[in-house]
C-alpha positions in Angstrom: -16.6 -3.8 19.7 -16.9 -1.0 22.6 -18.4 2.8 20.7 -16.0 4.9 19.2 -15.7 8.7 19.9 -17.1 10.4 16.7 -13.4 12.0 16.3 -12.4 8.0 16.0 -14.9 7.0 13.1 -14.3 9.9 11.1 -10.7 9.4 11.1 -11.2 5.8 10.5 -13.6 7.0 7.1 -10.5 8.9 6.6 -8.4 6.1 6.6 -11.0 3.8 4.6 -10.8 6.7 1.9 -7.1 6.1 1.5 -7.7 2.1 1.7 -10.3 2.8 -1.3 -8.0 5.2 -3.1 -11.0 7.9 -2.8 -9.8 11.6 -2.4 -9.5 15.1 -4.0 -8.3 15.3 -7.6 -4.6 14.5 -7.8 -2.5 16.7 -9.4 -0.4 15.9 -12.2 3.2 15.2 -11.3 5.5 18.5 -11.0 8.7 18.2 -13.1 11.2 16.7 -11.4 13.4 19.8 -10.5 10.3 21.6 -8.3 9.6 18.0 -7.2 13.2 17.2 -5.8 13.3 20.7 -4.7 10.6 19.8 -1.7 11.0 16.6 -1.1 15.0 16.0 -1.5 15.9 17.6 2.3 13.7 14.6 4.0 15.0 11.9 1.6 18.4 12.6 2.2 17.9 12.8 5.9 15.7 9.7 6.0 18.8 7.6 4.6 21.4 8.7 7.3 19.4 9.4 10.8 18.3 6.2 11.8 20.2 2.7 12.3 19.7 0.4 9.4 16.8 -2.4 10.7 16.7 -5.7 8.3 14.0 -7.7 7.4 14.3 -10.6 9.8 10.6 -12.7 8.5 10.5 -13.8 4.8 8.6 -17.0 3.7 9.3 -18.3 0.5 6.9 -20.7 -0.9 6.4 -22.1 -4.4 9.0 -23.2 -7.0 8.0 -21.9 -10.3 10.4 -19.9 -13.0 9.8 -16.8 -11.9 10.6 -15.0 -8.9 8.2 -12.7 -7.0 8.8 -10.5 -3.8 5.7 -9.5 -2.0 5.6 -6.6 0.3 2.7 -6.2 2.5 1.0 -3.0 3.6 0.2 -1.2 6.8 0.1 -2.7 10.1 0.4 -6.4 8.3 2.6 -8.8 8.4 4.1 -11.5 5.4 0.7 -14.0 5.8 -1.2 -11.2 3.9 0.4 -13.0 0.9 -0.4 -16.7 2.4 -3.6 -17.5 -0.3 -1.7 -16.0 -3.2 1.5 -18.0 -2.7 -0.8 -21.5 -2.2 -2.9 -21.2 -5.1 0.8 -20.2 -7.8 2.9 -22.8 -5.9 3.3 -24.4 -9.5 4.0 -20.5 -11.4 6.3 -18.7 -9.0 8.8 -18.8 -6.4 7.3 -16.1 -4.2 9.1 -14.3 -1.1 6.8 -12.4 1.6 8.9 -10.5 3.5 7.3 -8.8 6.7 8.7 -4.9 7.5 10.6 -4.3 10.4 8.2 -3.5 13.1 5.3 -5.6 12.0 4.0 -9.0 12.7 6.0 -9.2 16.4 9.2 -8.2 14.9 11.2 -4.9 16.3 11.2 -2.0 14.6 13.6 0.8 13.2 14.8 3.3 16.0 12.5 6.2 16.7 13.2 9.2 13.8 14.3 12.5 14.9 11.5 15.2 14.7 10.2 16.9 11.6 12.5 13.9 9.5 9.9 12.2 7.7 10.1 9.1 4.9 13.1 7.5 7.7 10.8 3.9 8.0 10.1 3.5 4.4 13.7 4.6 3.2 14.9 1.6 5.2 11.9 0.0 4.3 13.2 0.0 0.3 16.8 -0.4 1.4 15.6 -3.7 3.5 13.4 -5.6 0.9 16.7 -4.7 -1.6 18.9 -6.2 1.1 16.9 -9.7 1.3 17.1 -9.5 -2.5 20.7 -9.9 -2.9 21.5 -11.5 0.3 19.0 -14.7 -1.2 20.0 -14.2 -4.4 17.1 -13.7 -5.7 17.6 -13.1 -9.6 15.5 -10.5 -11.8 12.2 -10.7 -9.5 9.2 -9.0 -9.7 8.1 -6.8 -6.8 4.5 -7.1 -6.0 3.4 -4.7 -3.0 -0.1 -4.5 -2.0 -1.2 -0.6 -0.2 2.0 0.9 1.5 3.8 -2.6 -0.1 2.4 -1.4 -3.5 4.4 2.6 -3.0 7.5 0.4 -1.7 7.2 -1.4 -4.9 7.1 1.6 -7.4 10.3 2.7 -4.9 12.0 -0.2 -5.6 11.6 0.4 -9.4 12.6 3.7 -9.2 16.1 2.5 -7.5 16.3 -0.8 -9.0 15.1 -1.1 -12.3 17.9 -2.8 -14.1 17.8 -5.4 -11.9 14.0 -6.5 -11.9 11.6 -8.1 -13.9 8.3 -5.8 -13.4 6.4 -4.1 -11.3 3.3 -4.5 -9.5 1.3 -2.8 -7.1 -2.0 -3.5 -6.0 -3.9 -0.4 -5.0 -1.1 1.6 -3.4 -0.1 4.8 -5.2 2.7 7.4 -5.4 1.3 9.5 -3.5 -1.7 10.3 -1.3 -3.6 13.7 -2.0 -5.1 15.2 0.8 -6.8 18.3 -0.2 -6.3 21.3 -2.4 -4.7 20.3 -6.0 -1.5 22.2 -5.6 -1.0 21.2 -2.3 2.8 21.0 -1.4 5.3 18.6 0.5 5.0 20.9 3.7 1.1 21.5 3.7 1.2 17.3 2.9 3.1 17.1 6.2 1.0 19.4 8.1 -2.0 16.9 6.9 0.4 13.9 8.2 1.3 15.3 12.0 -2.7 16.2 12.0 -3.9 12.7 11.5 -1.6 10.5 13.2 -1.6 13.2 16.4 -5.2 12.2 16.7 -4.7 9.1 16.3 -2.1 9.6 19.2 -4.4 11.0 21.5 -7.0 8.2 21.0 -7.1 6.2 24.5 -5.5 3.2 23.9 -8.8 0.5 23.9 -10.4 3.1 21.6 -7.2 2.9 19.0 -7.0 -0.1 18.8 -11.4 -0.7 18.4 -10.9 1.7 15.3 -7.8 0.3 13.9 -10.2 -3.3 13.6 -12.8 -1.1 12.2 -11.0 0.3 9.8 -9.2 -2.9 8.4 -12.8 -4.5 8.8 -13.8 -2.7 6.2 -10.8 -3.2 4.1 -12.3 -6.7 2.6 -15.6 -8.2 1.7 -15.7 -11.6 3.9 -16.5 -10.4 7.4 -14.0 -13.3 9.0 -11.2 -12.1 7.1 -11.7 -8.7 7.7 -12.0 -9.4 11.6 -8.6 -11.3 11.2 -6.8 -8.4 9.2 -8.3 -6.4 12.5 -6.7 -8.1 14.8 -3.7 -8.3 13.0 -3.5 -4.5 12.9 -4.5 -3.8 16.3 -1.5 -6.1 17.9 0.9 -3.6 16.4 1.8 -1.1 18.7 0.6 2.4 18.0 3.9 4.3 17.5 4.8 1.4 14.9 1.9 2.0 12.5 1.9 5.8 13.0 5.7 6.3 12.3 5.0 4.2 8.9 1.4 6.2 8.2 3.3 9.5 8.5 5.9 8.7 6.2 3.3 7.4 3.8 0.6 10.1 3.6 4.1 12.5 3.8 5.5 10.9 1.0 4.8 12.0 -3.2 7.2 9.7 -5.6 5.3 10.6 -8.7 8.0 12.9 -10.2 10.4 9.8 -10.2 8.0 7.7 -11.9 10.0 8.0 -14.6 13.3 6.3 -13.5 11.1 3.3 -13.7 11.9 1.6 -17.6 10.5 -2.1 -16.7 6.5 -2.9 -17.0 4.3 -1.8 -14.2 1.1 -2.9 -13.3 -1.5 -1.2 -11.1 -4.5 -2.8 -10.1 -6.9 0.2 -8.0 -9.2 -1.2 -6.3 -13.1 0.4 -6.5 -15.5 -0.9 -4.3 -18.1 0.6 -6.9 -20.9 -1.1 -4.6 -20.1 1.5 -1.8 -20.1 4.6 -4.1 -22.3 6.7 -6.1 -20.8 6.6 -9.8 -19.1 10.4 -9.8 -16.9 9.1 -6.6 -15.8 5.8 -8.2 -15.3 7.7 -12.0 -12.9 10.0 -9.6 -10.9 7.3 -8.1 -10.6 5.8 -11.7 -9.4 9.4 -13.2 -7.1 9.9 -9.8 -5.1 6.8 -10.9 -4.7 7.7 -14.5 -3.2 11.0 -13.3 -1.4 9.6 -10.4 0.7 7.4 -12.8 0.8 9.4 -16.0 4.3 9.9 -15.3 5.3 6.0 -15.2 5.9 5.2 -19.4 5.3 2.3 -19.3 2.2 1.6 -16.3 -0.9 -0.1 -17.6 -3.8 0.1 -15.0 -6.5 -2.5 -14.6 -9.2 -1.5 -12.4 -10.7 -3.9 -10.2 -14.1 -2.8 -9.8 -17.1 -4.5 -6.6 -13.9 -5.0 -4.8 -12.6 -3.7 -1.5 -8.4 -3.1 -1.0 -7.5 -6.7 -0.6 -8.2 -7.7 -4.1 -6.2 -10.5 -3.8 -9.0 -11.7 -1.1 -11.9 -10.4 -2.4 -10.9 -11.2 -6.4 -8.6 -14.0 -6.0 -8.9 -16.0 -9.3 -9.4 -12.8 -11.3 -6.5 -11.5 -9.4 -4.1 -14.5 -10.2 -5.3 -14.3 -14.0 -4.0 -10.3 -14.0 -0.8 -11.2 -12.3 0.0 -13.9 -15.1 -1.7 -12.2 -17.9 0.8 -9.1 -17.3 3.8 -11.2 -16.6 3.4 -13.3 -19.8 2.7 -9.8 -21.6 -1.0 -10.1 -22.6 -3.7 -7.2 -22.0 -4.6 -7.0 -18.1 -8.4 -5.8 -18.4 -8.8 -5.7 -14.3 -12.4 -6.6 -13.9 -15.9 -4.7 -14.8 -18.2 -3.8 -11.5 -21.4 -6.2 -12.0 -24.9 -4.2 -13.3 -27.2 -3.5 -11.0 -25.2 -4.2 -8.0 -26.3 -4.0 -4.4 -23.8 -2.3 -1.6 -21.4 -4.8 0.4 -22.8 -5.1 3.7 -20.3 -3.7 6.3 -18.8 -6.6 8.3 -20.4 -7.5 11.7 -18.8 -6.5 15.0 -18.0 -10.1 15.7 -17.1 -13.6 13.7 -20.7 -15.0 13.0 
């Protein structure tokens, strides 16, 4: 992997902050009348000034009782999912759909400037559309990172017509700053990161977006492969979709959703001093204090792909919640040494 301008690595620490869910305090959720107030104009825009894109990849493996759509996040296509959906063949029938854009497929038209959430408004209206055209009765929708917000979208819409709700470290909203910041100071934050990631030469983009997913997982030949993965997507793509996610804050609808929800942070407690993983653990009680009926389980000495880095602890949640026992997540291991970073290259 060529050197990375130091304007590259730190925005790719500030994109590994996001991927650990480590920030500024988050805020508790306005009431919904300031909330709508601010981010209402965007919405309502979002849903008429682009051309509808489908989904046009889903893979549906397994054949047990209960459905389960599963919504990958940033830059990544369905086979995130692949490992989860061979190991519950027997528990669910599981649908990973890839967004429109990623994984070779085409995506959405270009949005008009200064519209923002256009990508991940017909990213909910998408995943809702391979719902009913399958027929896909009463499922659960498990997203992992920008799959995870979809999904807590999707129960905000849909509720009635799901089972539950999971998502696996991706939250309402990301906070970038101050604790009062608003919806236009959020976008301001938004334009600022992905225009430098625009100006990055186009060898040095894609050498940070590796190192960034690198880092995203404990086992350095998955994280190279999630690398790759990212880096085949072309810019504009994943910087349409990161825009609309660091512009977006759903936590004042939170409260449309009236079916179970499970969120499962992520804390990679072994790279952290104890105040910054108490903080992430504090951030996600705040961030979905306005969901009635969330339970978080914290999955601690784990990087964002829990499913990779926890997977038979991360099956055991998933069913736990499902067949309504008490999700614990999992306790970070005493005396615990850091994860070493990944190597450049598969050893």
């Amino acid at each position: 992997m060529k050197s990375l301008p130091i304007r590259a690595l730190v925005f790719a620490s500030i994109l590994a902050t996001f991927a650990i869910a480590h920030g500024q305090s988050i805020p508790p959720p306005q009431p919904a009348s300031t909330q709508a107030a601010q981010t209402s104009p965007a919405e309502n825009a979002a849903t008429d000034s682009v051309p509808f894109k489908p989904i046009t990849q889903v893979t549906t493996k397994g054949q047990g009782p209960i459905n389960v759509v599963l919504i990958p996040g940033l830059a990544c296509d369905g086979s995130v999912w692949d490992e989860f959906m061979s190991r519950n063949a027997d528990k669910y029938t599981m649908h990973a759909v890839t967004l429109p854009g990623f994984g070779g497929t085409a995506p959405p038209d270009k949005a008009p400037p200064d519209i923002y959430g256009t990508w991940l408004e017909n990213a909910v209206i998408a995943v809702w559309r391979v719902i009913q055209d399958r027929n896909i009765g009463n499922p659960v929708i498990m997203g992992h990172s920008m799959g995870g917000h979809l999904a807590l979208r999707l129960g905000t819409a849909h509720a009635k017509d799901l089972r539950a709700i999971i998502t696996v470290d991706g939250a309402p909203a990301f906070q970038f700053g101050p604790a009062n910041m608003d919806a236009i100071a959020r976008i301001g934050m938004a334009d600022q990161m992905t225009d430098m990631y625009r100006s990055l030469p186009p060898d040095q983009y894609a050498d940070s977006m590796r190192l960034f997913f690198s880092r995203m997982v404990t086992d350095p030949k998955r994280g190279l492969a999630l690398g790759d993965m990212s880096a085949k997507v072309p810019r504009e793509t994943t910087l349409q979709y990161m825009s609309d996610l660091f512009s977006a804050d759903i936590r004042a609808d939170l409260g449309r959703i009236t079916i179970p929800v499970l969120a499962m942070p992520a804390v990679a407690t072994r790279d952290l001093t104890p105040d910054m993983a108490q903080q992430i653990r504090d951030n996600w009680v705040t961030m979905m204090a306005g969901a009635p009926l969330a339970k978080i389980a914290v999955f601690e000495d784990t990087r964002h792909f829990i499913m990779d880095d926890r997977p038979a602890e991360f099956d055991d949640a998933v069913a736990d919640f499902l067949a309504g026992r008490e999700v614990t997540g999992v306790s970070a291991l005493p005396q615990s040494e850091a994860i070493p970073d990944p190597p450049s290259h598969a050893p």
